[in-house]
C-alpha positions in Angstrom: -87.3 103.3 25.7 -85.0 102.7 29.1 -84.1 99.3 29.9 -86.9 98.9 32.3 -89.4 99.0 28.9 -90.5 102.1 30.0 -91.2 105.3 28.1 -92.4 108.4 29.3 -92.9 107.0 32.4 -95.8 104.3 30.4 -95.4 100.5 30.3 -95.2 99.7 26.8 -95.3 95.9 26.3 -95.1 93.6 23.5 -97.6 93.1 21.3 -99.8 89.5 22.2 -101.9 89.2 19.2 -104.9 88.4 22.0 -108.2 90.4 20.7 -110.1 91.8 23.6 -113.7 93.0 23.4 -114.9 95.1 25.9 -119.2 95.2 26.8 -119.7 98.2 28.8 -117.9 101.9 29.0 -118.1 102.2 32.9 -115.0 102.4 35.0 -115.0 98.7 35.2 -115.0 98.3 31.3 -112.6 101.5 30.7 -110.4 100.1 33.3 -110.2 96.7 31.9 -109.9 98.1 28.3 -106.6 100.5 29.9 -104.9 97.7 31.1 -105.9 95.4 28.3 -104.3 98.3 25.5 -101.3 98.7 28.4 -101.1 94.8 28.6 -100.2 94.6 24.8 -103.8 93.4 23.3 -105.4 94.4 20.8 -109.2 95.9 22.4 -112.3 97.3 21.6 -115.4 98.9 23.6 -118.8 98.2 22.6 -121.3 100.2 25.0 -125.0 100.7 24.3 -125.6 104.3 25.1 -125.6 106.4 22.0 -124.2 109.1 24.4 -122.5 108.9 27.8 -123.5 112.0 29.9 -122.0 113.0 33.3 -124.4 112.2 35.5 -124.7 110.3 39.0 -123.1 111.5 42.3 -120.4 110.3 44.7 -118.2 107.2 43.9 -115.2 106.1 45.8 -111.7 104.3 45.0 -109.3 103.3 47.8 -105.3 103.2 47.7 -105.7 100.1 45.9 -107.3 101.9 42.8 -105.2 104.7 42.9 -102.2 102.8 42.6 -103.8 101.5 39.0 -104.7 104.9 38.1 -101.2 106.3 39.1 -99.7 104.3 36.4 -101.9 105.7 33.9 -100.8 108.7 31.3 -97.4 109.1 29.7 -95.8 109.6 33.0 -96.4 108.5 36.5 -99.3 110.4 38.2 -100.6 112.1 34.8 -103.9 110.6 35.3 -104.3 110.2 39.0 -103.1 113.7 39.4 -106.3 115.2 37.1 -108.9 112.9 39.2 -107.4 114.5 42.3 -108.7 117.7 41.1 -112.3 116.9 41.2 -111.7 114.9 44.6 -112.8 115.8 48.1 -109.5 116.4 50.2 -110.7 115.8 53.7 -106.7 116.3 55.2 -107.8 119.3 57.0 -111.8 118.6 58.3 -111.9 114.3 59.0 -114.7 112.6 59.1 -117.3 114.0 61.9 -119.3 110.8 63.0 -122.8 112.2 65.3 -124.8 110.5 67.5 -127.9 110.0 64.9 -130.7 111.8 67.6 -128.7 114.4 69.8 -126.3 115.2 66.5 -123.0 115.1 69.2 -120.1 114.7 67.4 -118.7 110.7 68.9 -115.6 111.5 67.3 -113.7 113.1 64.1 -112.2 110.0 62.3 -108.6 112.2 60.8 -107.8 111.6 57.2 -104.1 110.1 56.8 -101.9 111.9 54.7 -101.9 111.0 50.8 -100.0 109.1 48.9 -98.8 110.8 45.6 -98.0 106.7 44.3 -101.3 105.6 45.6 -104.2 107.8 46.4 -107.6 108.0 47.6 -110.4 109.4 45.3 -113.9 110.6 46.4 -116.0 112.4 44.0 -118.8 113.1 41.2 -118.9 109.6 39.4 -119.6 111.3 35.9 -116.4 113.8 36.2 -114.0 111.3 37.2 -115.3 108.4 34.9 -114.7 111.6 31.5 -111.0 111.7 33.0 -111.3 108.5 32.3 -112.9 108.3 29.4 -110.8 110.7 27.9 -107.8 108.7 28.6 -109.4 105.5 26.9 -110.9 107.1 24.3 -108.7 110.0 22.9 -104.9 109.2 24.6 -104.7 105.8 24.3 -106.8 106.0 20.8 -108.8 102.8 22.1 -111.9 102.2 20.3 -115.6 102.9 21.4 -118.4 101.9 19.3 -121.1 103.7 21.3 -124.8 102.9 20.4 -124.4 99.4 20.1 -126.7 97.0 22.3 -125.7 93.4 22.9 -128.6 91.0 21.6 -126.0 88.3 22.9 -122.9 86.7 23.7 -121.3 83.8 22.1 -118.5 80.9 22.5 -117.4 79.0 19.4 -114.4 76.7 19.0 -111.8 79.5 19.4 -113.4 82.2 19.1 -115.7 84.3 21.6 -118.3 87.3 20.7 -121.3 89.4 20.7 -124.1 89.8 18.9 -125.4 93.4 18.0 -129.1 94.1 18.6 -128.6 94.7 14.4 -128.1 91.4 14.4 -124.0 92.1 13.5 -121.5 89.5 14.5 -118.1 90.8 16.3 -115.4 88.1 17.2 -112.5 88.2 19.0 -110.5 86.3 21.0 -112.1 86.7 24.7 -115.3 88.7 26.0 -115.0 90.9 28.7 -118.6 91.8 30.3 -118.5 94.9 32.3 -122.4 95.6 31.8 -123.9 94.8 34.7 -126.0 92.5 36.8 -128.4 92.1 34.3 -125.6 91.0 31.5 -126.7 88.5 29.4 -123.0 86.7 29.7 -124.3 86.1 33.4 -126.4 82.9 31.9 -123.3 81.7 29.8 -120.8 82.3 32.7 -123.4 80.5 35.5 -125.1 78.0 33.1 -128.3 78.8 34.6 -130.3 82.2 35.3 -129.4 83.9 37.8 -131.4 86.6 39.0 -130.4 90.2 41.2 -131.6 89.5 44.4 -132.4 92.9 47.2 -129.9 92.9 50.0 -132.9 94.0 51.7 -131.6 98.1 52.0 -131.7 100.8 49.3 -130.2 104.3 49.8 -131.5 107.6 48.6 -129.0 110.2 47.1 -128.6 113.1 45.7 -125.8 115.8 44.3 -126.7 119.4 44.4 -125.6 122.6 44.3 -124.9 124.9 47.5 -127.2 127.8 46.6 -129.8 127.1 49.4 -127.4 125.8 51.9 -125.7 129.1 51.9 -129.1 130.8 51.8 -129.2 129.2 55.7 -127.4 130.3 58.1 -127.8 126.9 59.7 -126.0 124.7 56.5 -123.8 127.6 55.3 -121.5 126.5 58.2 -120.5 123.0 56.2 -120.3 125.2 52.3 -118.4 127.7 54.1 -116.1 124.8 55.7 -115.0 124.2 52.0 -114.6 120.2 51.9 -116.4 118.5 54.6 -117.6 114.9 55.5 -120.2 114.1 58.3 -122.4 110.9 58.9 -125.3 110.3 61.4 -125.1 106.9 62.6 -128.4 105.6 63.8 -131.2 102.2 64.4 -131.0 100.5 61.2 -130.0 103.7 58.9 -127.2 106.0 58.2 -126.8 109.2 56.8 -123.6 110.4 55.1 -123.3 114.0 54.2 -120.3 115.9 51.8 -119.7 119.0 50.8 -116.8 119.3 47.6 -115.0 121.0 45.4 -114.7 124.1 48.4 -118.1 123.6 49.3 -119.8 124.4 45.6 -121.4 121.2 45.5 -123.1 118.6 48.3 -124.2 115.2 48.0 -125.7 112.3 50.5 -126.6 109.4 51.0 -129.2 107.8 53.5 -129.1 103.7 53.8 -132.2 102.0 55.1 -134.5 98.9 55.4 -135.8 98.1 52.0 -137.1 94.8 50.4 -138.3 96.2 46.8 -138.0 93.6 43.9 -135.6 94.8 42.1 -136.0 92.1 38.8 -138.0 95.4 37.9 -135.5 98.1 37.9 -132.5 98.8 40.7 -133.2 102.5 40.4 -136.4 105.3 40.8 -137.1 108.9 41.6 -137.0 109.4 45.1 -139.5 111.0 47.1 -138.8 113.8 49.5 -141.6 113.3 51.5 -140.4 109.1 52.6 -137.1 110.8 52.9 -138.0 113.4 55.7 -140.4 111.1 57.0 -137.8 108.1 57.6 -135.7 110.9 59.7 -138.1 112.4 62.0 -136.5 111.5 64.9 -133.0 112.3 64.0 -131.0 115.1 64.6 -132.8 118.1 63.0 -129.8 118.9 61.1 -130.4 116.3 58.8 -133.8 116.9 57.9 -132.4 120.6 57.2 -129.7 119.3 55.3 -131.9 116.7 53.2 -134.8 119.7 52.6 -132.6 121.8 50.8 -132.1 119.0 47.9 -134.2 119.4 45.0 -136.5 116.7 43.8 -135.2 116.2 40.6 -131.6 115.7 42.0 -133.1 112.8 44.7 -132.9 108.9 43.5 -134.3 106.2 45.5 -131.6 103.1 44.3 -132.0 99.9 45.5 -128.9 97.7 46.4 -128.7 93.8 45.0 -127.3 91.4 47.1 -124.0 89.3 46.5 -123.0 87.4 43.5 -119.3 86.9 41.9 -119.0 87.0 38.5 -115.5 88.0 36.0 -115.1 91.8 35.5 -117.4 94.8 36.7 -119.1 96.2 39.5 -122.3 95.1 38.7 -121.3 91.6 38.2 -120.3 91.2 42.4 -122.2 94.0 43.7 -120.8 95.8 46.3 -122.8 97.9 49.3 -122.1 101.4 49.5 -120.4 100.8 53.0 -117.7 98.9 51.6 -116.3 101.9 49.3 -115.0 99.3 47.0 -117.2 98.6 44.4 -115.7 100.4 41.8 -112.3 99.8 42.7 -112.4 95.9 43.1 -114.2 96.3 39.5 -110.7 98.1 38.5 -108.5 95.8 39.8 -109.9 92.9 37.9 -109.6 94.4 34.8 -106.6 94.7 36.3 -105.8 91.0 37.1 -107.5 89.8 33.9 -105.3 92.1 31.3 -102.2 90.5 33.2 -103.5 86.7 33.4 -103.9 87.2 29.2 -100.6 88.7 28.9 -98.8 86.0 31.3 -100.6 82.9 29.8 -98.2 82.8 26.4 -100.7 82.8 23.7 -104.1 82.6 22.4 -104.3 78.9 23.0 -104.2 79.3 26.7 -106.3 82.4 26.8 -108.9 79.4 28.6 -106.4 78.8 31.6 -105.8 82.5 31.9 -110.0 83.1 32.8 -110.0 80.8 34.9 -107.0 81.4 36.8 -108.0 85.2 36.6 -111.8 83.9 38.4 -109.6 81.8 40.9 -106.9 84.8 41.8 -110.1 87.4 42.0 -112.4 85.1 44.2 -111.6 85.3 47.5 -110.3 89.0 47.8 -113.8 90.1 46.3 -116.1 88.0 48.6 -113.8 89.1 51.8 -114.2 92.7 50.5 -118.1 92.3 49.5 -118.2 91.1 53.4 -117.0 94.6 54.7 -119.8 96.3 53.4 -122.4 94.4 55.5 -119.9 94.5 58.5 -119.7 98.1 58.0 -123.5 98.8 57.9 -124.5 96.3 61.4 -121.4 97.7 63.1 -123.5 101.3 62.3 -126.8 100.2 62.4 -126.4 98.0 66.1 -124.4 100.6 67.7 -124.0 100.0 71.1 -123.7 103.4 72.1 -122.7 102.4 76.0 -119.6 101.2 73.9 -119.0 103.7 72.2 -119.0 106.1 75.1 -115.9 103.7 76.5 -114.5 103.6 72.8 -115.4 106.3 70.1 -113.0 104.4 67.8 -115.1 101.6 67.2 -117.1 103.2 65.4 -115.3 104.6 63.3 -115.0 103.8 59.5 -112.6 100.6 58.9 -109.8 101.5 56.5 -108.2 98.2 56.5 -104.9 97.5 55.1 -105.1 94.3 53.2 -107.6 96.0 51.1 -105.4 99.6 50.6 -102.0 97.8 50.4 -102.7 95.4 47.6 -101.5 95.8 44.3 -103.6 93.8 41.5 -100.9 94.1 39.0 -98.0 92.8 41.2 -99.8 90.1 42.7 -101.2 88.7 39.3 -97.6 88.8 38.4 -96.1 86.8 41.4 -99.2 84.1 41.4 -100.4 83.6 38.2 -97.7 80.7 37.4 -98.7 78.5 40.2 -102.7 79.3 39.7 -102.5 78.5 36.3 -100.9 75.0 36.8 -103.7 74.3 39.5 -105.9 75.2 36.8 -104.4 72.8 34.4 -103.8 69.8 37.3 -107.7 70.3 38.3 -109.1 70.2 34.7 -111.3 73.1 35.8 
């Protein structure tokens, strides 16, 4: 152990006595289960699949994620460094942003230099959530009770908990739901239902193999380019188009108009057909591109509008055009594990929620806001503009978001958040 309670490069911090239990096993609930274990608390996972399979396509985390998962592993970088291996590194093609009818090349948006302390991750959600996993699970020695469906939540004098769909009781000391927008803690949380709404787009997607790209001489070019990234900005829509892992695998994704009710379900087979259809008069690439996807790999998923709640992606849901979903999920478990550890005991584990909802708020509706900024700054191009300016269009990497550090800023604010918490009574 050094004197900065280090070892092995790993935080190891006293012991709180604070029992954690975790609903969900997706990066939001394996992050805040991490931290929670690094934090000093005693946690658990409770996730309903009986199995958790590697499925799903691209998923993103900014500099502000990779600076949680650099401090994962027995020494700084462990972690991070064995998601970078299954990342897209972009440092020598950019981003290539086209015209969505003529296909021109506006302009090639450079990728900045990594940093080793805090990097940027873009690649297959299911391989990068069993790097994950694996950490959780099997080097941390965290418990996951797997097949386990929550009937319910609960909140006794306390004491919070779940309720197994086999009727078992589980107690601890606070309830972390990381399960998504249809959670059941939503109703608890809110005091009243509240149902996903439709932001009023969906995006198809799909992740694939190169075979028939290389089969055409037309799409071999972006396989044979190794790890590319191009998008097709256009009225309304936007297509965004990757090759990884040195070209072996592709993936996009095509935002549009969509106003499906999604209190049925959020996801569906896509149809190839709507898909080709919706770009007929784009750039011909992209109907190439699209046509070589088969039509099992396609999902049509639809995208609910904004909500805040405590800990998950799910729970404020994020557009794709923000590329922070799944990081701002991180960094409250994050903020959460930190605001438990800080509040000095289980008797003030109340003010800590609360001053965790308070700290989280504002970041996560300003970063929610990015995503529909993003989209209507692509989707009401004013191309006359952009002529005069190709950097307007490009994609925002704003600093605020990249720079912060959940961890440190829990840290420095939690004191004077947690007495406005006490002095307001709320």
């Amino acid at each position: 152990m050094t004197s900065n309670g280090t070892k092995n490069g790993s935080i190891h911090r006293p012991k709180t006595g604070i029992k954690v239990i975790v609903v969900g096993a997706g990066f939001g609930g394996l992050g805040a289960a991490i931290e929670c274990h690094r934090n000093g608390h005693d946690v658990e996972i409770y996730e309903q699949f009986a199995e958790l399979k590697s499925l799903g396509d691209i998923i993103s985390f900014g500099p502000n994620a990779g600076r949680i998962f650099h401090r994962w592993g027995t020494a700084p970088g462990e972690v991070a460094d064995r998601m970078r291996a299954f990342s897209i590194d972009l440092r020598a093609y950019g981003f290539n942003i086209h015209k969505y009818d003529t296909g021109e090349v506006v302009i090639n948006q450079r990728t900045p230099e990594p940093d080793r302390a805090a990097p940027n991750f873009n690649g297959h959600r299911g391989e990068l959530h069993a790097i994950v996993y694996e950490h959780a699970t099997v080097e941390l020695g965290i418990p996951i009770h797997l097949g386990n469906k929550i009937r319910n939540y609960f909140e006794e004098e306390g004491q919070a908990g779940i309720i197994l769909d086999n009727g078992e009781k589980v107690a601890g000391d606070v309830v972390l739901a990381a399960d998504g927008v249809r959670s059941k803690a939503r109703k608890i949380v809110l005091g009243y239902e509240d149902k996903p709404k439709s932001s009023g787009y969906a995006v198809w997607r799909a992740w694939f193999t190169n075979e028939d790209m290389l089969a055409d001489p037309e799409t071999a070019q972006f396989c044979n380019n190794g790890d590319t990234f191009n998008g097709w900005i256009g009225p309304d829509m936007h297509l965004l188009f990757s090759t990884i892992k040195n070209g072996a695998d592709c993936c996009w994704v095509l935002t549009h108009p969509d106003e499906h009710d999604i209190d049925e379900s959020w996801s569906f087979p896509g149809k190839l057909s709507e898909v080709l259809e919706a770009l007929k008069d784009w750039d011909p690439m992209c109907r190439r591109i699209v046509g070589k996807t088969p039509a099992s790999r396609l999902v049509d998923w639809k995208l609910p509008g904004g909500a805040h709640l405590v800990v998950g992606r799910l729970a404020h849901p994020f557009l794709p055009t923000s590329a922070q979903g799944a990081a701002q999920a991180v960094e409250d478990g994050v903020t959460i594990a930190t605001c438990l550890r800080l509040c000095g005991g289980k008797e003030h584990i109340p003010t800590a929620v609360r001053a965790h909802e308070r700290i989280r708020y504002e970041r996560v509706r300003e970063a929610q806001k990015t995503g529909e900024s993003t989209r209507d700054m692509w989707h009401k191009t004013d191309w006359d503009r952009v002529k005069d300016d190709p950097t307007v269009i490009q994609f925002p990497r704003l600093a605020w978001i990249f720079e912060h550090d959940a961890e440190k800023h829990a840290e420095k604010v939690y004191e004077e958040v947690a007495k406005q918490v006490l002095t307001d009574g709320a």
